[in-house]
C-alpha positions as CSV (number, residue, x, y, z in Angstrom):
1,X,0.0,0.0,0.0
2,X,1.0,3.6,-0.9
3,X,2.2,5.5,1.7
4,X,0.5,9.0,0.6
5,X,1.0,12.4,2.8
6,X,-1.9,14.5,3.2
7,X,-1.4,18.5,2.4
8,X,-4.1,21.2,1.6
9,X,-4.8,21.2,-2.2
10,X,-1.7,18.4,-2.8
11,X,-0.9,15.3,-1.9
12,X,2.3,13.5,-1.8
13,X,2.9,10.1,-2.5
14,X,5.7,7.7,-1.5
15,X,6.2,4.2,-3.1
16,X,7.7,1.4,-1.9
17,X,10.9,-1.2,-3.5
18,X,8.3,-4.0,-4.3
19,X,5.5,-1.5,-6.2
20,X,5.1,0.0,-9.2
21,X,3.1,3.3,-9.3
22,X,1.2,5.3,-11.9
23,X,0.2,8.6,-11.5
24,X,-2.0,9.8,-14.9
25,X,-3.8,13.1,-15.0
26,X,-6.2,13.8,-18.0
27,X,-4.6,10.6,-19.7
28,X,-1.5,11.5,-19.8
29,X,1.0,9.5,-17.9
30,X,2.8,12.1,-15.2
31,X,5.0,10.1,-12.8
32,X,5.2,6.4,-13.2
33,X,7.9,3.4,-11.7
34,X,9.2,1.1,-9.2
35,X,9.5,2.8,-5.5
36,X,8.4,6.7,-7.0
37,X,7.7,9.5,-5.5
38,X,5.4,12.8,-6.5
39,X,3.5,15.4,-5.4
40,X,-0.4,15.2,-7.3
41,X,-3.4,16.7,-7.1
42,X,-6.1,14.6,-5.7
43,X,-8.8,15.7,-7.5
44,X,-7.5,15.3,-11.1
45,X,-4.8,12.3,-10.2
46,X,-5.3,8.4,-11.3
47,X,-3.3,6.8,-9.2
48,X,-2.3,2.6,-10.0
49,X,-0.3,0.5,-7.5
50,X,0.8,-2.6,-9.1
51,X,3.4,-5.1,-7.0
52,X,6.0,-6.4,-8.4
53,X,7.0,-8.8,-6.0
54,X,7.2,-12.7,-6.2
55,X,3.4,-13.6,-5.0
56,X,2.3,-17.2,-3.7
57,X,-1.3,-19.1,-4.7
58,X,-2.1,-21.8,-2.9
59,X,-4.5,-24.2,-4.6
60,X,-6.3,-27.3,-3.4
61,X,-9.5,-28.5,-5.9
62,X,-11.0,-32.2,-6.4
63,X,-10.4,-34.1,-10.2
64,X,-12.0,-36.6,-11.4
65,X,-9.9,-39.8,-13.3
66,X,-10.3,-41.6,-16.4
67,X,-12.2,-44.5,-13.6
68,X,-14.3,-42.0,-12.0
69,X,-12.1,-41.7,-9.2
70,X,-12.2,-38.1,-7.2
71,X,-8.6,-37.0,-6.2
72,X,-7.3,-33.5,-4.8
73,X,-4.8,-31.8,-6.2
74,X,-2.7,-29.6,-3.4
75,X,-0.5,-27.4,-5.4
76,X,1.3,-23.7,-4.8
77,X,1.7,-21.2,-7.6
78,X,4.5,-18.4,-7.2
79,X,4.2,-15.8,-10.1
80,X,4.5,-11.8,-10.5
81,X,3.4,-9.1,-12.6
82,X,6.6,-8.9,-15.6
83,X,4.9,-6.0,-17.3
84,X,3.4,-3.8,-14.5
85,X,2.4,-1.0,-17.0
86,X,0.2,-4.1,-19.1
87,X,-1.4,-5.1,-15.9
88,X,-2.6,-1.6,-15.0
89,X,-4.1,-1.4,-18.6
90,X,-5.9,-5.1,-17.8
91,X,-7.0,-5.6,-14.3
92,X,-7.9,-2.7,-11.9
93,X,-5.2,-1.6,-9.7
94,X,-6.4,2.3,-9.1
95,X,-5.9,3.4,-5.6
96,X,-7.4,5.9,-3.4
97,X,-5.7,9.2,-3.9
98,X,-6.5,10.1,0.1
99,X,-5.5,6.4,1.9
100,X,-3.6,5.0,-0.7
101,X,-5.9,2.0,-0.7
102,X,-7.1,-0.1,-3.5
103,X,-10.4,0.7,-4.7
104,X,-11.1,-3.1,-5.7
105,X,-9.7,-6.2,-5.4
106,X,-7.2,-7.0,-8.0
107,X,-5.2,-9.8,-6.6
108,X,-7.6,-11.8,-5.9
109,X,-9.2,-11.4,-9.6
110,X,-5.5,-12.4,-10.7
111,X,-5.7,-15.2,-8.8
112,X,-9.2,-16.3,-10.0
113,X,-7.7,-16.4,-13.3
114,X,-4.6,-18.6,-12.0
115,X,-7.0,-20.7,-10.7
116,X,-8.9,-21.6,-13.0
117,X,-6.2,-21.8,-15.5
118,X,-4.1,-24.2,-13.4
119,X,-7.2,-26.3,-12.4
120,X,-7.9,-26.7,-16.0
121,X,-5.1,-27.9,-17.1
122,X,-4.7,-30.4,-14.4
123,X,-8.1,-31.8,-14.7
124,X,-7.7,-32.7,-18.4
125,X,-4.6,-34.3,-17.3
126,X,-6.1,-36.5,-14.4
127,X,-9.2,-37.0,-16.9
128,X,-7.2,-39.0,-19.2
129,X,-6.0,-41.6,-16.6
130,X,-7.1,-43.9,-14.5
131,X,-6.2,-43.9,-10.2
132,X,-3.6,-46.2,-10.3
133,X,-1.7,-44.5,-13.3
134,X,-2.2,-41.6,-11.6
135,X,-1.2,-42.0,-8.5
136,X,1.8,-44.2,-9.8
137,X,2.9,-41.1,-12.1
138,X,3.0,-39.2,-9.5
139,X,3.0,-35.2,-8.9
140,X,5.7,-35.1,-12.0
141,X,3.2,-34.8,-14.7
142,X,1.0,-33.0,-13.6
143,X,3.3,-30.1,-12.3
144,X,4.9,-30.5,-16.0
145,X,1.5,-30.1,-17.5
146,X,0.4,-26.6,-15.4
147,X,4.0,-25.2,-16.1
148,X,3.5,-25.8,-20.0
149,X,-0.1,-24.7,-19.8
150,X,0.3,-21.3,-17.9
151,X,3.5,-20.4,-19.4
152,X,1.3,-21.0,-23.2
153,X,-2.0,-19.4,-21.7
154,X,-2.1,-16.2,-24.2
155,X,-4.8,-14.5,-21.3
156,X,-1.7,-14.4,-18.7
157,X,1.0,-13.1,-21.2
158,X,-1.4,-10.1,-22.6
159,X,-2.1,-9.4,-18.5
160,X,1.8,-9.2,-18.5
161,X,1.5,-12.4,-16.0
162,X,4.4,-14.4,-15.4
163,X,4.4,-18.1,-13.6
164,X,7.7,-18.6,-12.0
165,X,7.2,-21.8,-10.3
166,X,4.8,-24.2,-10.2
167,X,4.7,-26.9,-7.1
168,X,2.2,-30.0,-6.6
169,X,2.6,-30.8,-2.7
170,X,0.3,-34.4,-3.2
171,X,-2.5,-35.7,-4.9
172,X,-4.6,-37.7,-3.1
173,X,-7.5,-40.4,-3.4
174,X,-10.5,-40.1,-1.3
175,X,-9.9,-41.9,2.2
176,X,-11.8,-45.0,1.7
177,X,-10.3,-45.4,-1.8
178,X,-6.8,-44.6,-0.1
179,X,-7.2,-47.2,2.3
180,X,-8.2,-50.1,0.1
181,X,-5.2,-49.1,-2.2
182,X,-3.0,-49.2,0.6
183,X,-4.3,-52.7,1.8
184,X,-2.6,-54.8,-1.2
185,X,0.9,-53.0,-0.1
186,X,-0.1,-53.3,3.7
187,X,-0.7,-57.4,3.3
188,X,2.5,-57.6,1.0
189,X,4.4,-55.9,3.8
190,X,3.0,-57.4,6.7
191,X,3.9,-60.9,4.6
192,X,7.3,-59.8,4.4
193,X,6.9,-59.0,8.4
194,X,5.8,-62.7,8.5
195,X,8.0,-64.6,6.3
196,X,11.1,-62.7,8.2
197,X,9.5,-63.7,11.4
198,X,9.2,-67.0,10.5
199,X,12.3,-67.5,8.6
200,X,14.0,-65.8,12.0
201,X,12.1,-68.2,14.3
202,X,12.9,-71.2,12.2
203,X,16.9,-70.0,12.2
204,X,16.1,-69.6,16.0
205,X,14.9,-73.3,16.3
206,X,17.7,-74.4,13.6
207,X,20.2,-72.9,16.2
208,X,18.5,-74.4,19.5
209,X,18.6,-77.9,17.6
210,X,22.5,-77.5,17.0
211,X,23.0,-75.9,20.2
212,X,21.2,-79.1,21.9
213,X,22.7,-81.7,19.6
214,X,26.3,-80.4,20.6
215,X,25.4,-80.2,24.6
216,X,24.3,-84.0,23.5
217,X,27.4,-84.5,22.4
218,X,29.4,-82.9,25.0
219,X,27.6,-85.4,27.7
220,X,28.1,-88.2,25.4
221,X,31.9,-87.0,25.5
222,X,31.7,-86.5,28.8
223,X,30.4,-90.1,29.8
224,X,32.7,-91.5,27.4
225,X,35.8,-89.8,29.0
226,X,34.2,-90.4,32.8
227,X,33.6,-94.2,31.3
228,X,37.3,-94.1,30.9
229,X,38.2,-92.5,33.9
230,X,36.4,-95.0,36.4
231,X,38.3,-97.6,34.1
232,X,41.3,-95.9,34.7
233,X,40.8,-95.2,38.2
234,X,40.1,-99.1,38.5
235,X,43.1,-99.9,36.6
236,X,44.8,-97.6,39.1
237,X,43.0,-99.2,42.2
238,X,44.2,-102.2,41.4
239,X,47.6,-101.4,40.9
240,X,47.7,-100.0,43.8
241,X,46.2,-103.0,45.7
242,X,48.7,-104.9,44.0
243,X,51.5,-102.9,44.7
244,X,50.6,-103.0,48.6
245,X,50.4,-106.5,48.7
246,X,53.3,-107.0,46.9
247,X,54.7,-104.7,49.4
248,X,53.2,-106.2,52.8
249,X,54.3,-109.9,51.5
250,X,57.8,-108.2,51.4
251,X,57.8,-107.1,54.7
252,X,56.0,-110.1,56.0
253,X,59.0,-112.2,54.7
254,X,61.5,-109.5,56.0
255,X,59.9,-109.7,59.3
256,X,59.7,-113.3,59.8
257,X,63.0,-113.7,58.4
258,X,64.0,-111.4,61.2
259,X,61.8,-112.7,64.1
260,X,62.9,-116.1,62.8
261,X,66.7,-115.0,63.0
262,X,66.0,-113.3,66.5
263,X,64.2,-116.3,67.5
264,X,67.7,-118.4,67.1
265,X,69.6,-115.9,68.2
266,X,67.5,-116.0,71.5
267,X,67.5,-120.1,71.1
268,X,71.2,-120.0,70.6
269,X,71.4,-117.6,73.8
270,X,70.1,-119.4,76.0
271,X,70.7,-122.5,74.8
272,X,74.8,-121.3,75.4
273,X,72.9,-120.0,78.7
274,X,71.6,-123.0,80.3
275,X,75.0,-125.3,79.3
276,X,77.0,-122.3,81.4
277,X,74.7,-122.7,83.8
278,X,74.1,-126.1,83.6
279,X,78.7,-126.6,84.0
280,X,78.1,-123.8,86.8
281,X,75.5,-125.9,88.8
282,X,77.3,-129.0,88.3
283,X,80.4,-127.7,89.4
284,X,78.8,-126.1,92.6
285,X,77.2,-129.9,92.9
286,X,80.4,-131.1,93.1
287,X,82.0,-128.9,95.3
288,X,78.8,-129.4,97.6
289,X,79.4,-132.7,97.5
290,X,82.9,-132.6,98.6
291,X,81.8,-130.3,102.0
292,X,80.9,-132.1,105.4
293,X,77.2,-132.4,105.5
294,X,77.4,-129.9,108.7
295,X,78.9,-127.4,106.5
296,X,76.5,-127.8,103.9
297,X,73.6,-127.5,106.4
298,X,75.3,-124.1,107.8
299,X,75.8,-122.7,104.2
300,X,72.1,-123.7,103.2
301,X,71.0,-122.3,106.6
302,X,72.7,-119.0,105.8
303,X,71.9,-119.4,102.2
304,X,68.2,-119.0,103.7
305,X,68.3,-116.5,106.0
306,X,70.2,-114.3,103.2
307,X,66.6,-115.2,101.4
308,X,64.2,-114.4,104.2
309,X,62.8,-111.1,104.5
310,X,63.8,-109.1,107.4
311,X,62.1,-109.7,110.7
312,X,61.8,-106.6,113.2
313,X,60.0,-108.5,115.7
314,X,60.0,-111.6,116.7
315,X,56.3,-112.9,119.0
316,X,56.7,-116.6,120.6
317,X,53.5,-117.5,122.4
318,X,52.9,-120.7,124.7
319,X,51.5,-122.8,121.8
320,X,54.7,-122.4,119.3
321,X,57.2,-123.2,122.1
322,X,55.4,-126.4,123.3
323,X,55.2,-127.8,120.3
324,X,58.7,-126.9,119.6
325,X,60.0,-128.3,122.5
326,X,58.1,-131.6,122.1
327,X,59.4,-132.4,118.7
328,X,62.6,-131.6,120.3
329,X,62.2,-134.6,123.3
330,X,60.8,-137.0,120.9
331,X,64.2,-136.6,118.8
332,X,66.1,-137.1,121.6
């Protein structure tokens, strides 16, 4: 919007970077360009803002297919005004010479005529094929076919219109037509989903058989090897068993041989013992037998009393001395 400077009599007007202005008085052109400034006359000034800015149109409109299938067509238009001083001459831009206003409403009249334009030529597009080919084709074509169509539309070139981009965001089914074309991809991929799942719960099992057939071997191994241990362990035993008899019967025989040898030793002893005593007692004999029989009484009787304990006192009573003294008068 014009920035315009109220004075008595006069105005004065101030454009902006992004606008062309036009300022005719009595059809004559007086001031005209991008971001001027003049002083007019508000009673005998035509004033004309036209932008010259990049502008975005948003569009969203309903197609029908070759199969009578309704889509929508989301798509953005970005276009400008090339030839400001042609638009002016085609599509009401005149402003109020007191607020600098427009008097109508030119932009959106541009953008009726880029609508319909654009909607055209995607519909005849989308009418000549059917969902799937649509849908398959994606946004390509039909961005292609608006580009080509505004860019040739003989309307927007005399309204010095130019299309600078043209961008489809999505064309989309209906929901419920959506929804059953998703299913066939949904069950393919969830049948993927299975088959991995199964294929991954069969390599499970595959991996839990070999996993239990080689603990099955390890105990097999391991009995085997315990098998052969206990055999060992016997062969060991009775080795050992062996060895110890072996061993005792040894020092059995070294033991009798040595009780046996002590045994003559000790025979041999006092066998040597009982002929030195035997000489000794038969030479005391015969020196006994040479003695007077009183001397051999006296000996024996001090051979006893070296033999009898010692006596500390010494009791007669009546009864030992009589009979004493009668075996001594029946001697005599």
């Amino acid at each position: 919007m014009a920035d315009i400077a109220r004075y008595p009599f006069v105005r004065h007007l101030r454009g902006s970077a992004t606008a062309h202005v036009q300022h005719v008085t009595a059809g004559r052109l007086r001031h005209g360009g991008t971001g001027a400034s003049f002083w007019f006359r508000p009673l005998s000034a035509v004033l004309s803002e036209i932008p010259v800015d990049d502008r975005e149109l948003p569009l969203l409109f309903h197609a029908r297919t070759a199969d009578f299938q309704d889509v929508t067509v989301q798509m953005t238009l970005t276009f400008r005004f090339a030839d400001p001083v042609l638009a002016a001459g085609r599509v009401d831009f005149s402003v109020d010479p007191d607020t600098g206003t427009w008097r109508g409403t030119p932009l959106e009249q541009v953008a009726g005529l880029l609508t319909e334009s654009a909607q055209q030529h995607a519909i005849d597009l989308l009418a000549g094929g059917v969902l799937t080919t649509v849908l398959t084709a994606g946004v390509g074509p039909v961005r292609a076919a608006v580009a080509a169509g505004l860019a040739a539309d003989a309307r927007l070139v005399e309204t010095g219109i130019a299309v600078v981009d043209v961008r489809v965001v999505a064309i989309r089914p209906e929901p419920e037509m959506e929804r059953a074309l998703r299913t066939p991809t949904r069950e393919q991929v969830q049948a993927a989903a299975d088959a991995a799942t199964y294929a991954r719960r069969a390599t499970a099992v595959e991996r839990e058989r070999a996993i239990s057939e080689n603990e099955l071997a390890n105990q097999v191994e391991l009995a085997r090897r315990e098998e052969e241990l206990v055999g060992q362990r016997g062969v060991n035993a009775r080795r050992e068993a062996e060895n110890a008899a072996e061993a005792a019967e040894v020092a059995a025989g070294s033991k009798a041989r040595r009780d046996r040898t002590a045994m003559e030793v000790e025979a041999d002893r006092k066998r040597v013992l009982g002929e030195a005593t035997g000489a000794a007692n038969r030479a005391e004999l015969a020196a006994w037998a040479e003695l007077p029989i009183e001397t051999v009484h006296a000996l024996a009787l001090r051979q006893l009393a070296n033999n009898l304990p010692q006596i500390q006192n010494l009791t007669i009573t009546p009864e030992l001395l009589t009979g004493l003294l009668a075996k001594l008068g029946a001697q005599r």
